[in-house]
LUMZA-409542 format. One line per 8 residues: for each residue x, y, z of N, C-alpha, C. Coordinates in nm, 2 decimals. Each point is the difference from the previous one (the first is absolute). Layout:
REM LUMZA-409542
X,Y,Z,X,Y,Z,X,Y,Z ~ ...
//
This chain:
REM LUMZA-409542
-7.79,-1.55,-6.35,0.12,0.00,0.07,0.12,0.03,-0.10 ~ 0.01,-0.03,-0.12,0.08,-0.04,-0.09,-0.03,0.17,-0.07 ~ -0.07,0.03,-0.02,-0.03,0.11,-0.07,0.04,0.12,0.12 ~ -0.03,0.00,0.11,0.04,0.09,0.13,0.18,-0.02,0.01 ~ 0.05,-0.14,-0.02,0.18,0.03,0.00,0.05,0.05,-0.12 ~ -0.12,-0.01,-0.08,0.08,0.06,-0.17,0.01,0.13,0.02 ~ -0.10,0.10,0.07,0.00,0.11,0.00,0.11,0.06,0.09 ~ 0.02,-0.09,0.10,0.11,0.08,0.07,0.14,0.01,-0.01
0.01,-0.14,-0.15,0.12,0.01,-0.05,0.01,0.10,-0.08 ~ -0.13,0.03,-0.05,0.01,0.10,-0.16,0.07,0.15,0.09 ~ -0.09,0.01,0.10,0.07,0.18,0.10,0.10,-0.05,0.02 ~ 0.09,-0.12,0.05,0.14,0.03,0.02,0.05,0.01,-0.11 ~ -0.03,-0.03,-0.15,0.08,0.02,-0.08,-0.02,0.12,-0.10 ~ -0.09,0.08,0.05,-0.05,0.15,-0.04,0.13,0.08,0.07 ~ 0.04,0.12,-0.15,0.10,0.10,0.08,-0.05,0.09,0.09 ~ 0.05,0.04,0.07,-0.06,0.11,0.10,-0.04,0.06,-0.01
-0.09,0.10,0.05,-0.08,0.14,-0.04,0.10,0.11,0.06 ~ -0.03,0.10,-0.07,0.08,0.13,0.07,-0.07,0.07,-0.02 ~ 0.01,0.07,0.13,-0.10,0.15,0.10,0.07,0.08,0.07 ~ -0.09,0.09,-0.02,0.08,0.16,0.08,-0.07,0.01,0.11 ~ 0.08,0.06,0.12,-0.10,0.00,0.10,0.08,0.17,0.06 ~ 0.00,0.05,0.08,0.03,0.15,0.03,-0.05,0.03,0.16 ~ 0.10,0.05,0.09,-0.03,0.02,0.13,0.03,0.15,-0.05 ~ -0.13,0.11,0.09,0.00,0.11,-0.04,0.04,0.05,0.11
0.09,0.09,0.08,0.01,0.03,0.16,-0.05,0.15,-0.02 ~ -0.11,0.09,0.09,0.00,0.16,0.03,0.03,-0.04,0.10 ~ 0.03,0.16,0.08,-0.05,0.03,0.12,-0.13,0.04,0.04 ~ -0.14,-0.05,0.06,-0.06,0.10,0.07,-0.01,-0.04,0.13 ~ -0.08,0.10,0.05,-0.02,0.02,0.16,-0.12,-0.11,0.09 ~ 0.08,-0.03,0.09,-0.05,-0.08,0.11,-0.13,0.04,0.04 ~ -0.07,-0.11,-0.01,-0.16,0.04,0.06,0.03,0.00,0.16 ~ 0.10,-0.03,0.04,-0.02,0.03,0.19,0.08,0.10,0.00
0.16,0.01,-0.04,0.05,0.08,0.07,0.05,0.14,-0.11 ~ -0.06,-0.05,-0.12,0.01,0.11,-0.06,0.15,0.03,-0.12 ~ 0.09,-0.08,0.06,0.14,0.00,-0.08,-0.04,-0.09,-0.09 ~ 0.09,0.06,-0.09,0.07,-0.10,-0.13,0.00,-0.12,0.03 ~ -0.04,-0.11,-0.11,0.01,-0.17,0.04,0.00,0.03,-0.16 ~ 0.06,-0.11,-0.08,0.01,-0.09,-0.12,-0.15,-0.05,-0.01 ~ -0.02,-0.01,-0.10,-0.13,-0.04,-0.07,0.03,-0.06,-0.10 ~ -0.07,-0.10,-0.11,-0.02,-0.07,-0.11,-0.15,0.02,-0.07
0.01,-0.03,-0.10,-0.15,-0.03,-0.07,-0.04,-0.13,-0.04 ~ -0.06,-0.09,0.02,-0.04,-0.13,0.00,-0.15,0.00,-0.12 ~ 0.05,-0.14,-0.06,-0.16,0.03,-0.08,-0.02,-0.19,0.03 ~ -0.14,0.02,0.02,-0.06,-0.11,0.02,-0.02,-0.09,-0.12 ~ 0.04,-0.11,0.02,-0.06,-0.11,-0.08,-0.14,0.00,-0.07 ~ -0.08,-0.06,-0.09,-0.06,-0.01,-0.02,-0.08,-0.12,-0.09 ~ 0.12,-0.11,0.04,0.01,-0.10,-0.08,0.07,-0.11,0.09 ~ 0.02,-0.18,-0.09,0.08,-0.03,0.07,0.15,0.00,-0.06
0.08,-0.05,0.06,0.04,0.03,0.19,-0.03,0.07,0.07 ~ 0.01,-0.04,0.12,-0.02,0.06,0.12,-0.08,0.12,-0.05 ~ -0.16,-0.03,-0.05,-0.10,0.11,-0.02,-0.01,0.09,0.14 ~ -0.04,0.10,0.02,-0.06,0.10,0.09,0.16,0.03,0.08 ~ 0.13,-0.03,-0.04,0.11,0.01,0.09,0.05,0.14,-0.06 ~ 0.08,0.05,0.08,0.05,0.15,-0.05,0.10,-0.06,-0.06 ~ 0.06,0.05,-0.10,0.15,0.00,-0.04,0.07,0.12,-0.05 ~ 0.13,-0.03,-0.05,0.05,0.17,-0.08,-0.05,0.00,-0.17
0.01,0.12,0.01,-0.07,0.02,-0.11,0.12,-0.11,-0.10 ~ -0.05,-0.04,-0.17,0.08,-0.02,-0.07,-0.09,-0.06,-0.09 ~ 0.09,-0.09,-0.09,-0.11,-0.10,-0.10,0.12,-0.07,-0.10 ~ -0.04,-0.05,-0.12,0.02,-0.11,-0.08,0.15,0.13,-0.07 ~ 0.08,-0.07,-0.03,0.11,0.09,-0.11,-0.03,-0.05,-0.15 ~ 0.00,0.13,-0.06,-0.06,-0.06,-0.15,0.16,0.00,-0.07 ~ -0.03,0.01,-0.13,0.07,-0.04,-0.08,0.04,0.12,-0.09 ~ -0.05,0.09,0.03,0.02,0.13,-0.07,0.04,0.13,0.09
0.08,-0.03,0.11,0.03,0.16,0.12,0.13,-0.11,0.05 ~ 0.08,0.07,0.06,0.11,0.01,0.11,-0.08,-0.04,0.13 ~ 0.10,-0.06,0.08,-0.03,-0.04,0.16,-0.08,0.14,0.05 ~ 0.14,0.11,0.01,-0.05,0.14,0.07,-0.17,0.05,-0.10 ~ 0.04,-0.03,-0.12,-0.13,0.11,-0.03,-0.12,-0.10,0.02 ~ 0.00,-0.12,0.06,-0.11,-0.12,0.00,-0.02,0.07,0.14 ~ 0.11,0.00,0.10,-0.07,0.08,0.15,-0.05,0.12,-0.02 ~ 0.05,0.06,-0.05,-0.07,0.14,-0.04,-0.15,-0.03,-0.02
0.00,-0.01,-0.10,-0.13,-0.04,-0.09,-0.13,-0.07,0.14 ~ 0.09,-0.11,0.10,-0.10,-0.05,0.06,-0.04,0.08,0.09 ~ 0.11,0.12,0.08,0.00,0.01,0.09,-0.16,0.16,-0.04 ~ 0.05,0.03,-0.15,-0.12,0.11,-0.02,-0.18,-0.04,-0.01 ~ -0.01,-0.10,-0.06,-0.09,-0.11,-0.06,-0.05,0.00,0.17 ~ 0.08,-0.02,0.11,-0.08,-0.09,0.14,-0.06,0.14,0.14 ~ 0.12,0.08,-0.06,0.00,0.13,0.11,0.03,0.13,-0.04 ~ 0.01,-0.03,-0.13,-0.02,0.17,-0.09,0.14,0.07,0.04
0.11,-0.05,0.06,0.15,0.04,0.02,0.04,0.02,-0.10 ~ 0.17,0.07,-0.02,0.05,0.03,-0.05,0.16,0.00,0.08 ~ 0.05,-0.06,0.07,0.06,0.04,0.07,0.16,0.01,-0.08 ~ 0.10,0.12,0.08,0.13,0.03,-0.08,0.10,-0.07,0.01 ~ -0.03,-0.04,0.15,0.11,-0.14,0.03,-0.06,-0.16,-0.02 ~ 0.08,-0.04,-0.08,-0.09,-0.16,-0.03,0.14,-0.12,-0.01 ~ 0.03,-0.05,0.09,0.13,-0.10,0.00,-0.05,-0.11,0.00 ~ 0.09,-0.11,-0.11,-0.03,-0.19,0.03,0.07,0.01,0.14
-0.08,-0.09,0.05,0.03,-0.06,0.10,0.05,-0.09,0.04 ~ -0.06,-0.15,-0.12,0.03,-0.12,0.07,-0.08,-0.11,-0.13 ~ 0.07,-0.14,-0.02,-0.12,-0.06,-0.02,0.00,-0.11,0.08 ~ -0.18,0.00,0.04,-0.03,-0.11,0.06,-0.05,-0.14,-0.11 ~ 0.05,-0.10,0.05,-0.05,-0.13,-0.13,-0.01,-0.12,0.10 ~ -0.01,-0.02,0.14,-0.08,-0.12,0.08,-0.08,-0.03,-0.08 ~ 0.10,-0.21,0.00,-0.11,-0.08,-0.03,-0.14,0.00,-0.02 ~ -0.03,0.04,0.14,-0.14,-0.03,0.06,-0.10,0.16,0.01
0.07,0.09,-0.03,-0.03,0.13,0.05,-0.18,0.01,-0.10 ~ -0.03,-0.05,-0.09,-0.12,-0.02,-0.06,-0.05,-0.13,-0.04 ~ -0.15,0.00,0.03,-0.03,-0.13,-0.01,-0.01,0.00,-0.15 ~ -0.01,-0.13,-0.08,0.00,-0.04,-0.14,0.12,0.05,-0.05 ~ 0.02,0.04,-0.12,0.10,0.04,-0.10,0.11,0.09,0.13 ~ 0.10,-0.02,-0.02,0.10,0.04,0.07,0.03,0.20,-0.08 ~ 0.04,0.08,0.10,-0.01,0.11,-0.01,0.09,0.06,0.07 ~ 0.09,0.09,-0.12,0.12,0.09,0.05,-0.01,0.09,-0.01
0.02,0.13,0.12,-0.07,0.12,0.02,0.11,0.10,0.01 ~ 0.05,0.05,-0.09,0.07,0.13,-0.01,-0.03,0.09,0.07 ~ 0.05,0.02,0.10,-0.10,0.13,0.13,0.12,0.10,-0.01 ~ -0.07,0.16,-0.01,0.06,0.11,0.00,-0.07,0.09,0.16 ~ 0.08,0.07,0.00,-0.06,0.09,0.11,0.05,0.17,-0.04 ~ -0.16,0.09,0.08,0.01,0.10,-0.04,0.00,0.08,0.10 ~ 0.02,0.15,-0.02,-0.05,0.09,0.12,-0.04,0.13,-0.07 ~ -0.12,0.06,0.07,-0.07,0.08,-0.01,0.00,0.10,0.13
-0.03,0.17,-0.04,0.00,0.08,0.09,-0.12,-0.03,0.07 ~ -0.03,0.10,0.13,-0.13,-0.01,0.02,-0.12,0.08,-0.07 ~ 0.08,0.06,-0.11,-0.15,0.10,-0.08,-0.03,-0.07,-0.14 ~ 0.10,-0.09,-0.01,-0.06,-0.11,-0.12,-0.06,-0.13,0.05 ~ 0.01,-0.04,0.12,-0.06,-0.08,0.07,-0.15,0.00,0.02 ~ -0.02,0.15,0.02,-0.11,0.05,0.04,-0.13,0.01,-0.12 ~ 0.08,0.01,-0.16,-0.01,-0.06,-0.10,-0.08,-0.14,-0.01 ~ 0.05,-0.10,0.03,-0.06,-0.09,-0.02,-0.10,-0.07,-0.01
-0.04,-0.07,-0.07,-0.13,-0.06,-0.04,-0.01,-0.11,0.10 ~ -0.16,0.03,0.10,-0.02,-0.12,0.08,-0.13,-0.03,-0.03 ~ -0.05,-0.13,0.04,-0.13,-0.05,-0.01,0.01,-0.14,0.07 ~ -0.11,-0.02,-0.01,-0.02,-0.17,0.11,0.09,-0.11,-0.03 ~ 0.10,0.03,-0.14,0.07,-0.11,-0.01,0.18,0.06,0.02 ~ -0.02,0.18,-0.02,0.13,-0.01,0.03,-0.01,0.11,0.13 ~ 0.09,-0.05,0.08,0.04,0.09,0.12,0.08,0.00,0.03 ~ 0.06,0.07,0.09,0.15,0.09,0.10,0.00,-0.11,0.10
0.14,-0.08,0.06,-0.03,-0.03,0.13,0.13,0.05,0.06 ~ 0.02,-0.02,0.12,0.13,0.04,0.07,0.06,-0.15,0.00 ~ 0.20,0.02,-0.06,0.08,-0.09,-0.04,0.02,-0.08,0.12 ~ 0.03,0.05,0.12,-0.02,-0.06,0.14,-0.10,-0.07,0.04 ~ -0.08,-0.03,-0.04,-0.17,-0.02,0.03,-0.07,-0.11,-0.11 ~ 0.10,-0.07,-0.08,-0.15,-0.06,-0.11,0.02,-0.11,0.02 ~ -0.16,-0.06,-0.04,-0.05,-0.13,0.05,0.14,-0.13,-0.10 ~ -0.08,-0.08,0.00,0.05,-0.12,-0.09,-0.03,0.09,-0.12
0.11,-0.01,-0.14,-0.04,-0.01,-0.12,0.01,-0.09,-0.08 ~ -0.07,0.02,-0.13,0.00,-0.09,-0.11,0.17,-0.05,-0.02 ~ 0.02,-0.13,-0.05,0.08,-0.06,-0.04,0.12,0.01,0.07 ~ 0.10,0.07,-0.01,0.11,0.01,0.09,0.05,0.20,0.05 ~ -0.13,0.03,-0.04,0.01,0.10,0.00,0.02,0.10,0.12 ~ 0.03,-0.06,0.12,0.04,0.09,0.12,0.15,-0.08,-0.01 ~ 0.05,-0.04,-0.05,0.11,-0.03,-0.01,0.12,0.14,-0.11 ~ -0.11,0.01,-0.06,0.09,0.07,-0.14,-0.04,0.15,0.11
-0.07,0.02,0.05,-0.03,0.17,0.07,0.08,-0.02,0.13 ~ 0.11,-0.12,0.04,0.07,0.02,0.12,0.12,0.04,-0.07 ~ 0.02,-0.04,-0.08,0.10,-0.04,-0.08,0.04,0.14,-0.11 ~ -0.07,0.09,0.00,-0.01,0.16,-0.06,0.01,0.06,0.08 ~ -0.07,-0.07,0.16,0.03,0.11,0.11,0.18,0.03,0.02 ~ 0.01,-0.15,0.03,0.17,-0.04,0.02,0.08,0.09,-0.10 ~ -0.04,-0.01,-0.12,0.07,0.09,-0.14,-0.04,0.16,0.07 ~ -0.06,0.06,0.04,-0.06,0.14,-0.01,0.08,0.01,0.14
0.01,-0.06,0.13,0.09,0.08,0.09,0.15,-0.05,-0.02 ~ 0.08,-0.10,-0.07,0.07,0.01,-0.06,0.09,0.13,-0.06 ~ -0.08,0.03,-0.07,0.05,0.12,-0.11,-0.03,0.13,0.06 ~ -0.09,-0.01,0.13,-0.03,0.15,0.07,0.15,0.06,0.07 ~ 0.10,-0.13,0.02,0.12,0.02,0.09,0.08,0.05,-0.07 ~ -0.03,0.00,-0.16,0.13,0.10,-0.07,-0.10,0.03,-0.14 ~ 0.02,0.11,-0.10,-0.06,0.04,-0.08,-0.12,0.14,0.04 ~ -0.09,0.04,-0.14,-0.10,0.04,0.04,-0.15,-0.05,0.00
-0.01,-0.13,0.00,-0.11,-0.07,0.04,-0.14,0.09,0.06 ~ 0.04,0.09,0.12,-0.11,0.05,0.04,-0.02,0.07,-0.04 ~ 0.03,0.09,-0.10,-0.08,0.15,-0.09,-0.07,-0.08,-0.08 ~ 0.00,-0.08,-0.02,-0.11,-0.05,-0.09,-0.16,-0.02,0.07 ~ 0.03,-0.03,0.15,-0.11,0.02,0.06,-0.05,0.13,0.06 ~ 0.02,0.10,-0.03,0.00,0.18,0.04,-0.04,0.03,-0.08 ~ -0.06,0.14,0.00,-0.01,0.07,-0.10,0.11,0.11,-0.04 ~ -0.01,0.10,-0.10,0.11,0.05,-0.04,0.08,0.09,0.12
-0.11,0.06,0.04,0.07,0.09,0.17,-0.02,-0.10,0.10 ~ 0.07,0.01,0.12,-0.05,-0.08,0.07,0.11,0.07,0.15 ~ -0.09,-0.05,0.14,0.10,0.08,0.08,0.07,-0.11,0.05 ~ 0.15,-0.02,0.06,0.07,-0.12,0.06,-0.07,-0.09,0.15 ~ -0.13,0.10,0.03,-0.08,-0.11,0.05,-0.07,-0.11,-0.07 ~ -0.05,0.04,-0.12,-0.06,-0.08,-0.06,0.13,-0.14,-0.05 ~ 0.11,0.08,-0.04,0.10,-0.10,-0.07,0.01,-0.12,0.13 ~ 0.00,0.06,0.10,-0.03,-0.16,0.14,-0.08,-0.02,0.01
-0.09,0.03,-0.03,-0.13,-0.10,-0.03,0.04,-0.08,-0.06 ~ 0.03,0.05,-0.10,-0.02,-0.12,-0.11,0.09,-0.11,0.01 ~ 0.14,0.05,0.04,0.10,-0.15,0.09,-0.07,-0.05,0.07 ~ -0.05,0.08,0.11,-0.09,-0.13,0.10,-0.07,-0.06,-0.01 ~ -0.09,0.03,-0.09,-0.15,-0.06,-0.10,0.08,-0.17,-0.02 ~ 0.08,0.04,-0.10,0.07,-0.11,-0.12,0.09,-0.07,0.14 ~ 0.09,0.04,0.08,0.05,-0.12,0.08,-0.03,-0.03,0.11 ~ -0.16,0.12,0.03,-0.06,-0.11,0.12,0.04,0.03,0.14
0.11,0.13,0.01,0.05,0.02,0.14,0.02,0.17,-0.01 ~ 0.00,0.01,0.16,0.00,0.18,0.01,0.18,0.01,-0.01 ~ -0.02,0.10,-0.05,0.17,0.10,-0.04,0.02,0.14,0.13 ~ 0.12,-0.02,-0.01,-0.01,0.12,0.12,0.02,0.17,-0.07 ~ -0.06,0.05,-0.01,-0.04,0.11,-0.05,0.09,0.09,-0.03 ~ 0.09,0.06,0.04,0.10,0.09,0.05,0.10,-0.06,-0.09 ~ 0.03,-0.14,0.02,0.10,-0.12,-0.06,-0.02,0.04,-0.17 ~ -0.12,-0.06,-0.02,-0.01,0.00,-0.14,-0.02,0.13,-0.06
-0.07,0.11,0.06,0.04,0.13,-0.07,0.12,0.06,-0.02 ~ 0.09,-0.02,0.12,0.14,0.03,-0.07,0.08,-0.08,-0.11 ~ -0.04,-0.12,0.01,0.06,-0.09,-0.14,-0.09,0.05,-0.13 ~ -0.10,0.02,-0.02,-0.09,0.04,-0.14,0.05,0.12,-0.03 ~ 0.01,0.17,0.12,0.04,0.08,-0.04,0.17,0.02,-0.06 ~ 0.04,-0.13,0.03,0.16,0.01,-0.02,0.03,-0.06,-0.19 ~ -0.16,-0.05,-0.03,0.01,-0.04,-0.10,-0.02,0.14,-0.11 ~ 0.10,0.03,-0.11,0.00,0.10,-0.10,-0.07,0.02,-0.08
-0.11,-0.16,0.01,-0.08,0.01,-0.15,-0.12,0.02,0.09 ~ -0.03,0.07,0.14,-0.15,0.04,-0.01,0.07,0.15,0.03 ~ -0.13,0.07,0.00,0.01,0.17,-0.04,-0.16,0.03,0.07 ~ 0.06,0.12,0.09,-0.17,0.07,0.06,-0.02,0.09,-0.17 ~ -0.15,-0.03,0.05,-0.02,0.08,-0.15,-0.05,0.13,0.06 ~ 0.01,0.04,0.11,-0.06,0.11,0.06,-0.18,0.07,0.03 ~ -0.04,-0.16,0.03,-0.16,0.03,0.00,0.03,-0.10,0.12 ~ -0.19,0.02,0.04,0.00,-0.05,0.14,-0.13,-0.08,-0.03
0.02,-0.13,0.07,-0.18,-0.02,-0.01,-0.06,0.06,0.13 ~ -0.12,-0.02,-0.09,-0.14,0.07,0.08,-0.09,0.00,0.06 ~ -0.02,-0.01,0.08,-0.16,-0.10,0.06,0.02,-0.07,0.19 ~ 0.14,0.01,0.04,0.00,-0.05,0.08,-0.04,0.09,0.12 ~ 0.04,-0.08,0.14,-0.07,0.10,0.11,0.17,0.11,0.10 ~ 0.08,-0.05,-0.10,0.12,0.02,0.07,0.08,0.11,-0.12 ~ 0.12,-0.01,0.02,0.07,0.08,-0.09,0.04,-0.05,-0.11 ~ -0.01,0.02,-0.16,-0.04,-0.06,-0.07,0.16,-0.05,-0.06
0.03,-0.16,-0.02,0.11,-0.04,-0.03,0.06,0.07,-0.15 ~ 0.09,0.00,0.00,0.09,0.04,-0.15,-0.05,-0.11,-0.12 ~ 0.02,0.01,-0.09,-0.02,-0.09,-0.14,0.10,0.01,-0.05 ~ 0.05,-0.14,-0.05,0.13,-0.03,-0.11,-0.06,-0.08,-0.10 ~ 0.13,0.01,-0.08,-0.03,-0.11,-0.13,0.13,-0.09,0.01 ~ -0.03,-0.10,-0.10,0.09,-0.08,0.00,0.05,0.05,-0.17 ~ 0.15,0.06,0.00,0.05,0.00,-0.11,0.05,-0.11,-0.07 ~ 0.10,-0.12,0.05,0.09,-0.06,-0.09,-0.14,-0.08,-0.11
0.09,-0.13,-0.08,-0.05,-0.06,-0.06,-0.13,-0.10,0.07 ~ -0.11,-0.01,0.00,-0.07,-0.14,0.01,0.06,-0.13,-0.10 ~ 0.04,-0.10,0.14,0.02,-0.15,-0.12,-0.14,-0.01,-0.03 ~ 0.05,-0.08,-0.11,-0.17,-0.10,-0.11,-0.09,0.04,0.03 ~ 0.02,0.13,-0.10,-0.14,0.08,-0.02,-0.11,-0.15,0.01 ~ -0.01,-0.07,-0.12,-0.07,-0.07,-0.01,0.02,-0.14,-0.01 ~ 0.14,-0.12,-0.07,0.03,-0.08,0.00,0.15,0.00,0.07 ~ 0.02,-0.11,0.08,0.13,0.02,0.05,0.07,-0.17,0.02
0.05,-0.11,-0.06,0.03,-0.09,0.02,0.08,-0.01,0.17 ~ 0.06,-0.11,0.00,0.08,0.05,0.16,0.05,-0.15,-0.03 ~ 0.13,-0.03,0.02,0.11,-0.09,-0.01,-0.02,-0.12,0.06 ~ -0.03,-0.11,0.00,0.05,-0.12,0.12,0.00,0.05,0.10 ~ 0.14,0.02,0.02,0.07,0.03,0.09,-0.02,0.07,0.11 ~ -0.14,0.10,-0.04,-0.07,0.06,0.11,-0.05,-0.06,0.05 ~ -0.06,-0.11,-0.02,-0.07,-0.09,0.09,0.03,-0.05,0.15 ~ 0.11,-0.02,0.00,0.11,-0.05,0.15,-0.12,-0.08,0.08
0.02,-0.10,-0.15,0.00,-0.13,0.07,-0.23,-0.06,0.04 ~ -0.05,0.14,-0.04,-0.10,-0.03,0.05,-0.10,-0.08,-0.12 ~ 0.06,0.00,-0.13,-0.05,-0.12,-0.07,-0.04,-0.13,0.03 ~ 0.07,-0.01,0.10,-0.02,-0.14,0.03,-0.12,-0.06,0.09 ~ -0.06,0.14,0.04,-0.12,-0.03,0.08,-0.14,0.00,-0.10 ~ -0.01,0.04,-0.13,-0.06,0.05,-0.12,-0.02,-0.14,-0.04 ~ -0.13,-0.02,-0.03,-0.01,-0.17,-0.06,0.02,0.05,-0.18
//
């Protein structure tokens, strides 16, 4: 008994551990209806805690890399990514969020096209699920992928956020896809093409895609700048207020 309170005083008075953890978002296509949905890569446990549970990819922060290049590093190590856009996101540090030694999780989030997605390395421990759709995860971890979602349609309402999920040409149907994917609701078509075409920094590049059964849409690019290529801090202040739901 005496030996079992000793121990539990020794973990409260152990410093914390710190871990990277990384919500990855693509787009692929719906097994029913076919459109664009948000996706993640989850890699399974294998150990304890919560052994056989999915969680986000991540791991232990050493002593020799940066936060970003520790997600980097995990995110290639679990799913063979590389991705261009890689932002902090948040840290989670709940009490309780791990059993034993207490654990603060520097979570970044990333996005990937759909032809580097397609890239990815899967196997029985790591897989794709759809962001709308996942079970319970390890530790607090459908909390930190609500909480990336909230950040990702956030930032879809101003900036270039969604060229990062496109590829380099793309037609302005596709660019509503990809709004409606990320916030979950239909756009009225006609609406949003005259607002995109009014924008200066896309350009028809004068090709058409190919393949369809109808007349084949125009192709643009997106010229201006992409924010954070790859690291991008983001102020407090952007938060409004939703910190407070974050343990």
């Amino acid at each position: 008994m005496f030996s079992e309170a000793a121990n539990v005083t020794e973990r409260r008075q152990q410093p914390p551990a710190l871990a990277i953890s990384t919500v990855i978002f693509a787009l692929r296509p719906s097994a029913s209806s076919g459109r664009p949905v948000l996706w993640l890569p989850l890699v399974r446990r294998i150990r304890e805690p919560f052994r056989d549970h999915w969680a986000l990819p991540g791991g232990p922060l050493t002593q020799a890399e940066s936060l970003q290049d520790a997600a980097a590093r995990n995110l290639q190590e679990t799913t063979g990514l590389v991705p261009k856009y890689l932002e902090q996101l948040y840290a989670f540090g709940g009490l309780h969020r791990s059993p034993g030694q207490r654990v603060v999780s520097i979570a970044y989030w990333a996005l990937v096209q759909p032809t580097e997605a397609a890239l990815a390395e899967e196997s029985i421990n790591v897989k794709w699920f759809r962001a709308d759709k996942l079970q319970q995860l390890a530790f607090d971890h459908n909390e930190i992928v609500n909480y990336a979602l909230w950040r990702l349609r956030n930032k879809m309402t101003y900036g270039t956020i969604a060229y990062h999920l496109l590829g380099e040409k793309f037609t302005l149907a596709q660019v509503r896809e990809v709004y409606e994917a990320v916030l979950d609701r239909a756009l009225d078509p006609a609406n949003f093409r005259r607002q995109l075409t009014a924008d200066r920094q896309i350009e028809a590049t004068g090709e058409y895609l190919q393949g369809g059964k109808h007349r084949p849409p125009r192709l643009y690019r997106y010229t201006g700048a992409l924010a954070a290529d790859k690291y991008d801090n983001f102020d407090d202040d952007d938060l409004d207020g939703k910190a407070a739901a974050v343990p």
